[in-house]
C-alpha positions in Angstrom: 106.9 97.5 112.7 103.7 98.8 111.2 102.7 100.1 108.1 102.0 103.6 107.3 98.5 104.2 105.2 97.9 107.5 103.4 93.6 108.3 102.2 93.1 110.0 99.6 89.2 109.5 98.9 86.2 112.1 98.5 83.6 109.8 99.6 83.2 110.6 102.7 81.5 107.8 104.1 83.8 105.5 102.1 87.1 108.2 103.9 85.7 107.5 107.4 85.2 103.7 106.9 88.7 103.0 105.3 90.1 105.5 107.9 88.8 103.6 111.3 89.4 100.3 109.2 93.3 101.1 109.3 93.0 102.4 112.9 91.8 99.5 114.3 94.6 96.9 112.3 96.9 96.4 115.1 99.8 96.5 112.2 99.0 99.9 110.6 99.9 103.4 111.7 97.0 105.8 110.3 98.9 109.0 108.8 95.6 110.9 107.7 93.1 111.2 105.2 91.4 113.5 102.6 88.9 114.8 100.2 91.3 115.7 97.8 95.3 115.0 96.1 95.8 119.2 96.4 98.2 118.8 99.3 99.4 115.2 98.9 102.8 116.0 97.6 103.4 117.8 101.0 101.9 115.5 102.9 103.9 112.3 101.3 106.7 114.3 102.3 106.0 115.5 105.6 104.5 111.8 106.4 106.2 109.3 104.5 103.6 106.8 104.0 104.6 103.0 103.1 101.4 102.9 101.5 98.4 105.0 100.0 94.9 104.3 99.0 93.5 106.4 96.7 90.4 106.9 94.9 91.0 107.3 90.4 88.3 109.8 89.9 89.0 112.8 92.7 87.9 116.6 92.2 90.7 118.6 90.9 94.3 116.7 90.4 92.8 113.1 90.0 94.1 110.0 91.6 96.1 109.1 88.1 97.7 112.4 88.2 98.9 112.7 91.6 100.2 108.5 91.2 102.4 109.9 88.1 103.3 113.8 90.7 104.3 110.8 93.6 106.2 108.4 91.4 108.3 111.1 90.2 108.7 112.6 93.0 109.6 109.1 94.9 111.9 108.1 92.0 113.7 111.4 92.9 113.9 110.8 96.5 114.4 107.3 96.1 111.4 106.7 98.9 109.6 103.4 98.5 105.9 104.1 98.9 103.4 101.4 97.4 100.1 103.3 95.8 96.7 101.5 95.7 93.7 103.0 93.5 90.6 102.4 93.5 87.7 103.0 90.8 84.1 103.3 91.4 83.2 99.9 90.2 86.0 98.4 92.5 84.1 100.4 95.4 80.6 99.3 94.6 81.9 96.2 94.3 80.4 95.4 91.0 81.3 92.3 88.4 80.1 94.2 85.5 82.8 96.9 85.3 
């Protein structure tokens, strides 16, 4: 059984690499990426990922936002979907932050 994996990133180079770094883990099933959280409500609901990474600091509804629009929409539906963010330090990979 393989794990589902959701992108929600408007980096795109950081999109592409996290999206063919799930692609080729033999144990992950790549449901789609993108730039922005405008559609994920939909999409967590049309795709039903078991997990989602998604950038903190995203154009319009931000990453904290649309954790908060999933968690009460997953508390509703009683869907268990695991939600990772990330923050620009955690991306640069800096100690400092």
């Amino acid at each position: 059984m393989s794990i589902k994996v959701a992108i929600y990133e408007d980096n795109e180079p950081l999109r592409k690499s996290l999206s063919h770094l799930i692609m080729g883990t033999e144990s992950m099933e790549f449901c789609g990426a993108w730039p922005d959280c405008s559609s994920i409500l939909e999409n967590c609901s049309n795709l039903t990922p078991d997990v989602i990474v998604m950038d903190i600091d995203m154009p319009g509804i931000t990453g904290i936002e649309a954790t908060v629009l999933i968690s009460m929409s997953l508390f509703l539906l009683s869907l268990k979907t695991a939600i990772k963010c990330s923050t620009p330090c955690a991306r640069a990979q800096q100690d400092t932050c």
